[in-house]
C-alpha positions as CSV (number, residue, x, y, z in Angstrom):
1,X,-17.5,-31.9,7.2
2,X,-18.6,-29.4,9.7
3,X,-15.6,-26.7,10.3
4,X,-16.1,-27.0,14.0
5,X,-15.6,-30.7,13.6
6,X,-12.3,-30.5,11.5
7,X,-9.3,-32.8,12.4
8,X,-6.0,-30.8,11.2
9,X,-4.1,-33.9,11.3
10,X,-1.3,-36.2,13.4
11,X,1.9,-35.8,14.1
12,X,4.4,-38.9,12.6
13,X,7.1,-39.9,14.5
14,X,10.5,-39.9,11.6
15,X,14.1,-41.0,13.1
16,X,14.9,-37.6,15.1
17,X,12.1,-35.7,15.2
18,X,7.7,-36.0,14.2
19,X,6.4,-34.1,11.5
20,X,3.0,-32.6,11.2
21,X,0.9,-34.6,8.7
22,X,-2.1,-32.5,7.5
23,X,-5.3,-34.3,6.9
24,X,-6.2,-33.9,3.0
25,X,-9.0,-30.5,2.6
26,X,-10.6,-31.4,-0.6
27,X,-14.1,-32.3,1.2
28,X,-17.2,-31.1,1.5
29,X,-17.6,-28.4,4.2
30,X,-20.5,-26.9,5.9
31,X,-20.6,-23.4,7.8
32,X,-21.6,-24.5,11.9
33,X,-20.8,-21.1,13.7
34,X,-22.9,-18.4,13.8
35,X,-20.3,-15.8,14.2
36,X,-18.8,-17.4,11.2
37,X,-22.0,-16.9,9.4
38,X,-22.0,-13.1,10.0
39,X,-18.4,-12.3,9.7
40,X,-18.5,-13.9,6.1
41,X,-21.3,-11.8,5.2
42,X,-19.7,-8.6,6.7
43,X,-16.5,-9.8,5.1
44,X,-18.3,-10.2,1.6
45,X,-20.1,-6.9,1.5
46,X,-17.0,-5.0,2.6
47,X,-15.4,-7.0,-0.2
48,X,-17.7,-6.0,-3.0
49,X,-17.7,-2.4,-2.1
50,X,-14.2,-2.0,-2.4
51,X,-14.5,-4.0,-6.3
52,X,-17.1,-1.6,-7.2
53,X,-14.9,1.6,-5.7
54,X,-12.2,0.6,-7.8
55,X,-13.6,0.2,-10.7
56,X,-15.2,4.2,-10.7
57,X,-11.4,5.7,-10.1
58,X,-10.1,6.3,-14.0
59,X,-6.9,5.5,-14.6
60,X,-7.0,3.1,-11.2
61,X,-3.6,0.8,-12.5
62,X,-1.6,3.5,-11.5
63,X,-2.8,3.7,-8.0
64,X,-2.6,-0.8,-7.7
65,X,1.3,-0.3,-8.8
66,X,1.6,1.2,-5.4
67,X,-0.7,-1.3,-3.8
68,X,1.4,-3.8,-4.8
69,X,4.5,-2.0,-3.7
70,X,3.2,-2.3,-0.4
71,X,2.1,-5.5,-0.6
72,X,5.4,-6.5,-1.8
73,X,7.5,-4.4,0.9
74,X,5.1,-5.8,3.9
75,X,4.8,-9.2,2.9
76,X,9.0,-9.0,2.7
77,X,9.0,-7.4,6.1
78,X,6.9,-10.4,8.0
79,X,9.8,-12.4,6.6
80,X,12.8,-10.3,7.9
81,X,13.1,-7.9,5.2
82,X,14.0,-3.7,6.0
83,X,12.7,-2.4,3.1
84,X,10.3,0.7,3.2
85,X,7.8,1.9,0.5
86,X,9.8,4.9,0.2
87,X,12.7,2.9,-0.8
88,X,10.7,0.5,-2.8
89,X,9.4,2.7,-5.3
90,X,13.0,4.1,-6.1
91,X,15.1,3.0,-9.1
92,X,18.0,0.8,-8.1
93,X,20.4,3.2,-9.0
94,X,19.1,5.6,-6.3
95,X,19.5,2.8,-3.7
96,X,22.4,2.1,-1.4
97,X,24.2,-0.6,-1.1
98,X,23.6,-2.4,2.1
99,X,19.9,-1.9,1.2
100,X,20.2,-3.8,-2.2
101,X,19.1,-6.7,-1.2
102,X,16.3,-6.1,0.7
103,X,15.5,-3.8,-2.3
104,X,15.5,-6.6,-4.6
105,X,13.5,-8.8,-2.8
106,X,10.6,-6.6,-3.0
107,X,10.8,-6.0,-6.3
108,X,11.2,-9.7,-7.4
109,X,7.8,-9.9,-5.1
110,X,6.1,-7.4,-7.4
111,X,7.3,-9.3,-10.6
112,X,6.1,-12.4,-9.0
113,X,2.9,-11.0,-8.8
114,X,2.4,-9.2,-11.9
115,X,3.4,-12.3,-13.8
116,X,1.0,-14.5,-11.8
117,X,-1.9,-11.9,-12.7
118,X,-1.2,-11.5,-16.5
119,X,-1.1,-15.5,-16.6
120,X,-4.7,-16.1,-14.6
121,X,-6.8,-15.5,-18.0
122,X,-5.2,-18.6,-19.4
123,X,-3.6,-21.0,-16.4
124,X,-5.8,-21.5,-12.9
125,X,-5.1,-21.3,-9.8
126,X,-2.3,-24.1,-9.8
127,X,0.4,-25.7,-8.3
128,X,1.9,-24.7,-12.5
129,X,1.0,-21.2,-11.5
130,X,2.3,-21.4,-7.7
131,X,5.8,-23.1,-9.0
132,X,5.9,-20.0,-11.5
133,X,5.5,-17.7,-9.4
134,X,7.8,-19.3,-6.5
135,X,10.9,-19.2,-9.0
136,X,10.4,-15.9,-9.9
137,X,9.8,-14.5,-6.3
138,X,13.9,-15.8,-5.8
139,X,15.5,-15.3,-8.5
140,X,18.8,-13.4,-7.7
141,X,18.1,-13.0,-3.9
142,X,18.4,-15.1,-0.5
143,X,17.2,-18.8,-1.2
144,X,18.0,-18.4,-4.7
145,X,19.7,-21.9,-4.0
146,X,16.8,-23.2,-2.4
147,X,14.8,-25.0,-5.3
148,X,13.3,-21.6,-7.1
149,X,10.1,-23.2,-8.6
150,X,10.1,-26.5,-7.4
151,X,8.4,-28.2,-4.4
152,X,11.0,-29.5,-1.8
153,X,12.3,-33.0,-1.4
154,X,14.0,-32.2,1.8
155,X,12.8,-32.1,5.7
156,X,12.5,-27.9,6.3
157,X,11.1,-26.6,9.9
158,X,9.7,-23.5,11.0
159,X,11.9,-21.6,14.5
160,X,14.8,-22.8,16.2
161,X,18.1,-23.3,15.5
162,X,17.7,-26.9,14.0
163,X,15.0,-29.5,13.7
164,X,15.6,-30.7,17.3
165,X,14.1,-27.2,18.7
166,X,11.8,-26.6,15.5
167,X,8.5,-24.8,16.8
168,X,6.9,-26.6,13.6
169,X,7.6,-29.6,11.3
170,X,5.8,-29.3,8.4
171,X,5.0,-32.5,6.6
172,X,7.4,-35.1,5.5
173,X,8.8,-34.3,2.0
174,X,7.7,-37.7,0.2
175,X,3.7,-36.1,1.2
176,X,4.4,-32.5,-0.4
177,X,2.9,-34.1,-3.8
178,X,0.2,-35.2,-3.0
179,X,-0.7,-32.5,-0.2
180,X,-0.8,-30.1,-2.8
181,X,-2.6,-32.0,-5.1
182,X,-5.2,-32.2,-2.7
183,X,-5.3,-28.4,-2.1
184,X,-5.0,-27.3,-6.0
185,X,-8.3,-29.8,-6.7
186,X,-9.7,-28.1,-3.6
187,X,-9.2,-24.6,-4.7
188,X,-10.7,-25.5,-8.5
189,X,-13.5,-28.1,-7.2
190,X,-16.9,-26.5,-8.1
191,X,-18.5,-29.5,-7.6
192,X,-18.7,-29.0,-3.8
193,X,-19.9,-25.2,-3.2
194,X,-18.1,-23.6,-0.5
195,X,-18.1,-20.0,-0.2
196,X,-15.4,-18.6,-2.0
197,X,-13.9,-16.3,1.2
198,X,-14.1,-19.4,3.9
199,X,-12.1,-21.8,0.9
200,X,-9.1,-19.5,0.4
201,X,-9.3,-18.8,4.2
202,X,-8.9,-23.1,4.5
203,X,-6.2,-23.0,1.6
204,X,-4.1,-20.3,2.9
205,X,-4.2,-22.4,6.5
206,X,-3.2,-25.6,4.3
207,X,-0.3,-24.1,2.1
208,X,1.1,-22.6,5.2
209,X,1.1,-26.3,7.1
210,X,2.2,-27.9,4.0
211,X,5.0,-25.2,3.9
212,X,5.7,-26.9,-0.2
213,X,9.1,-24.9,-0.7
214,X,12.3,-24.6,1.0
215,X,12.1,-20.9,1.2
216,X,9.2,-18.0,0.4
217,X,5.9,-20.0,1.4
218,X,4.9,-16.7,3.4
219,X,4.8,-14.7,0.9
220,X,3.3,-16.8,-2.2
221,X,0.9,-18.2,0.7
222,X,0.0,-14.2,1.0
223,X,0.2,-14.1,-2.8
224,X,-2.2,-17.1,-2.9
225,X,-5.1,-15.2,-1.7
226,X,-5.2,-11.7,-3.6
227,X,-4.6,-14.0,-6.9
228,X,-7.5,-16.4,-5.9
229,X,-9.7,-13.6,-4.8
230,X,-9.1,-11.9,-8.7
231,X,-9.2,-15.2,-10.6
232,X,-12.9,-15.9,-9.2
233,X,-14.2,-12.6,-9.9
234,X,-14.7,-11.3,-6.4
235,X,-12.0,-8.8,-7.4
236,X,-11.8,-7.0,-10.7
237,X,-8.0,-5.9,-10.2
238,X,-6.2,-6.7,-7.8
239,X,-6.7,-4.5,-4.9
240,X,-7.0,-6.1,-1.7
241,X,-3.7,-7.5,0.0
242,X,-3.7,-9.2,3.8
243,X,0.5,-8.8,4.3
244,X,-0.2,-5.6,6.3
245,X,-3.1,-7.1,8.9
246,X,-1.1,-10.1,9.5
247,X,1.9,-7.9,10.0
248,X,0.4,-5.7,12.4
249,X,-1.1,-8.8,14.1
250,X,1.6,-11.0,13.4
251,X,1.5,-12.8,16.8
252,X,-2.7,-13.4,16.6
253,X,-1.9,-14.6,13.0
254,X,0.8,-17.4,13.8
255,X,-1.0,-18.4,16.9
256,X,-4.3,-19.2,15.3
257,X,-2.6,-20.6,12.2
258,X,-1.0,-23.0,15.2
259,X,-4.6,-23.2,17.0
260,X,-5.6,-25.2,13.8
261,X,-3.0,-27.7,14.6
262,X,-2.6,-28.2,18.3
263,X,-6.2,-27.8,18.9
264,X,-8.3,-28.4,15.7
265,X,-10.0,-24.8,16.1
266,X,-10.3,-23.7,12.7
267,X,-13.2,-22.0,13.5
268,X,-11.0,-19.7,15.3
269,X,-8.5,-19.2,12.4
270,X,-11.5,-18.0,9.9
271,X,-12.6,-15.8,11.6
272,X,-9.7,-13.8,12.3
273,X,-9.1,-14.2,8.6
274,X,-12.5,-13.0,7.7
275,X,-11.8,-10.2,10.1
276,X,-8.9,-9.7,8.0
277,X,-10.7,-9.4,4.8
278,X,-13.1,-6.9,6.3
279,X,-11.3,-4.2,7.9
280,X,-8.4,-4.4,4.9
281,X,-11.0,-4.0,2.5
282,X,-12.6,-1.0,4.8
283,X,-8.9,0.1,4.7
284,X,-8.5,-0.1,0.6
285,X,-11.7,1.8,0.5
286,X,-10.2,4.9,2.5
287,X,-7.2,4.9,0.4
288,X,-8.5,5.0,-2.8
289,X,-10.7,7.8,-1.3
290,X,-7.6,9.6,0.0
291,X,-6.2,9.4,-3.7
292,X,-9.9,11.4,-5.2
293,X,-9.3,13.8,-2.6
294,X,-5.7,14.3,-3.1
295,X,-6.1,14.4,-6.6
296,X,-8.7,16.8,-6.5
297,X,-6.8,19.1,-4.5
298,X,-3.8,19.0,-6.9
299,X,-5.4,19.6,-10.0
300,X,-6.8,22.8,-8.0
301,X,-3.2,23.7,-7.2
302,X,-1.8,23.3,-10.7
303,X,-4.4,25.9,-12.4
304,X,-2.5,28.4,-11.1
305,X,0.3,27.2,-13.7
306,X,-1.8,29.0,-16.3
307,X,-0.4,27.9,-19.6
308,X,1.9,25.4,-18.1
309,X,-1.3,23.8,-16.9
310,X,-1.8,21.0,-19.6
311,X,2.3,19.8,-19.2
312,X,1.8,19.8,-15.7
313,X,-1.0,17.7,-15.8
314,X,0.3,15.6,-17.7
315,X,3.5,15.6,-15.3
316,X,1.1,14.8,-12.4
317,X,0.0,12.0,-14.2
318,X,3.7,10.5,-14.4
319,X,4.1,11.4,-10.7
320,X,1.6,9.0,-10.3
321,X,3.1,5.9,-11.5
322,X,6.9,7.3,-10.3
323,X,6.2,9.3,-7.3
324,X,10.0,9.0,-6.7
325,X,11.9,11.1,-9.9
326,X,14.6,13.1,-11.1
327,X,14.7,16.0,-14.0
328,X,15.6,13.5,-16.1
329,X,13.7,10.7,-15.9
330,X,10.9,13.5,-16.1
331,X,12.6,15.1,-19.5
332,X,12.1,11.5,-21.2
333,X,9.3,10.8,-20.1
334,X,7.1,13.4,-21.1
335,X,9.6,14.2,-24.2
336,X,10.7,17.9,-23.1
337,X,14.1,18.8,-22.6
338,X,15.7,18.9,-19.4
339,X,16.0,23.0,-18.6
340,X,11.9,22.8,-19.0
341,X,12.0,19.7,-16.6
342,X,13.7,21.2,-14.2
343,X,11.4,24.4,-14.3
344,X,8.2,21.9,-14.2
345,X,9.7,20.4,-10.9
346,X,10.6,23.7,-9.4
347,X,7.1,24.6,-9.9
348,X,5.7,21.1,-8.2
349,X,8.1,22.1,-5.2
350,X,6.8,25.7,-4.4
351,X,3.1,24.4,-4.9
352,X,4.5,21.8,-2.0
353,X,3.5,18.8,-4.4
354,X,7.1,17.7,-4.6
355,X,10.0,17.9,-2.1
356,X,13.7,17.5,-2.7
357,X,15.0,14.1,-1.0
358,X,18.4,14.7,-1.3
359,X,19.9,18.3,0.2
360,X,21.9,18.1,-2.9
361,X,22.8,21.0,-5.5
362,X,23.2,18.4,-8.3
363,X,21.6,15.2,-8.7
364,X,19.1,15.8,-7.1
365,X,15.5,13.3,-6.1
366,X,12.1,14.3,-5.9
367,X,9.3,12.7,-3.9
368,X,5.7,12.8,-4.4
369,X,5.4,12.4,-0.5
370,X,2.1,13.5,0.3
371,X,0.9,10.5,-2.2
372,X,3.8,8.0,-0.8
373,X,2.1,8.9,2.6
374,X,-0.9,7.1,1.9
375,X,0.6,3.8,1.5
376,X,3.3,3.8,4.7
């Protein structure tokens, strides 16, 4: 099948209303664009650069906590969420009430995706793995009635206030199964080679038609791609996340996600997703280059510590992985009692490498903000 000749599907009229019935993806495809031919390779390079980059940065899991923070707190925001990364990498104590939720659906995000990554060495890309990660993405939040791991068996709709104004009617409940069966053999068939960036570009299109749950297929159809992107080796850690370029294009991204199905122009839709792939890698390359640079500059600053140079790198290091803190959650953590804590943090704020959050004389928060900067 040539990707400029794909049929999307038909619309089938039910009593009411017509849903969307996606034709089945698991074929053979060839590449018939040009443009599509260079933006995949432009794509790909910009791709592998930023998997080598990230593998020289030592201790580089510290620095893809935060990357998934963000991922977790833009993905949540194209879905209506208020969350911000400065609130998303604070301890639920520290986080008011009315914000709670919001809160907590970023962090079940993070969960979701941490568990999917430590189970890829041992379960595939599958709608096993998908259903996982679906239940724990609502667990305790919004749509936590709404089937948590489990495809529907209801009639959902994208827009309007009910099914008679939908914008989109995803596919008839009795074809969920076997749409998705059809996409999980597509994304494991290696019997029919199609380059790795234009199949996950056609599978995140699919998942989104198919629309399998009653609540959350944004986000595990954004999810979708950094895990398929780690599972097939084109990332060594997971360090490239597309929530933030379809954010800040959200309109370009559900129109050509609609192109595909009004007009059959999937040629249109991969290449904005190559595009997407390209400058977000570009991106992730700049940021981890921000973090040598910061880092460099810090460990400068703290030499003037003298002797309290080794605790303070080793406090720096913490800062790293809780760039939100308190005196102490930084007296446990590096096993030093709380008067020393609270003389290490004073130290952080007149070297201007912490600032206090709060205005408070007692209780007071710390935040690592020129380090949170990088990832608003």
């Amino acid at each position: 099948m040539n990707i400029g000749s794909f049929t999307s599907g038909k619309h089938i009229q039910r009593i009411q209303y017509k849903s969307f019935e996606p034709n089945i993806i698991d074929i053979p495809w060839q590449i018939d664009h040009p443009e599509l031919s260079y933006l995949l390779s432009q794509a790909d390079r910009k791709l592998g650069e930023l998997n080598a980059f990230s593998q020289l940065i030592p201790d580089v899991d510290f620095f893809i906590k935060m990357h998934v923070l963000k991922e977790g707190t833009t993905s949540s925001k194209i879905e209506g969420t208020q969350t911000n990364i400065d609130d998303a990498v604070r301890k639920e104590e520290y986080i008011q009430p009315e914000k709670h939720d919001d809160w907590q659906e970023v962090q079940n995000y993070v969960q979701a995706m941490n568990e999917a990554m430590q189970k890829l060495p041992e379960l595939p890309i599958s709608n096993r793995l998908l259903k996982q990660t679906h239940k724990t993405l609502l667990q305790g939040v919004r749509g936590t009635h709404k089937l948590p791991g489990e495809f529907r068996n209801s009639q959902n709709w994208i827009g309007g206030s009910s099914i008679a104004d939908a914008t989109f009617i995803p596919p008839h409940q009795d074809s969920v199964l076997d749409l998705m069966s059809d996409l999980e053999h597509f994304l494991n068939n290696i019997n029919e080679p199609v380059p790795h960036l234009i199949k996950i570009g056609i599978a995140h299109y699919q998942f989104e038609t198919i629309h399998p749950f009653l609540d959350g297929n944004g986000r595990i159809g954004r999810l979708l791609i950094t895990l398929y992107l780690v599972s097939n080796g084109l990332l060594n850690k997971p360090t490239l996340y597309l929530s933030d370029f379809f954010e800040r294009n959200k309109p370009l991204y559900y129109d050509n996600l609609t192109r595909v199905r009004t007009h059959n122009d999937l040629t249109q839709w991969l290449k904005f997703f190559l595009e997407g792939i390209r400058s977000t890698s570009e991106s992730s390359i700049q940021t981890f280059k921000d973090i040598i640079a910061l880092r460099s500059s810090l460990e400068n600053k703290i030499i003037s510590l003298g002797k309290k140079q080794a605790l303070a790198k080793s406090f720096l290091q913490f800062l790293y992985g809780e760039p939100i803190s308190t005196a102490n959650l930084v007296a446990t953590a590096l096993n030093i009692n709380n008067a020393t804590a609270v003389r290490l943090i004073d130290d952080f704020v007149r070297l201007g490498i912490l600032i206090e959050v709060t205005g408070f004389k007692r209780n007071r928060i710390f935040a690592f903000d020129d380090y949170i900067k990088l990832f608003r």
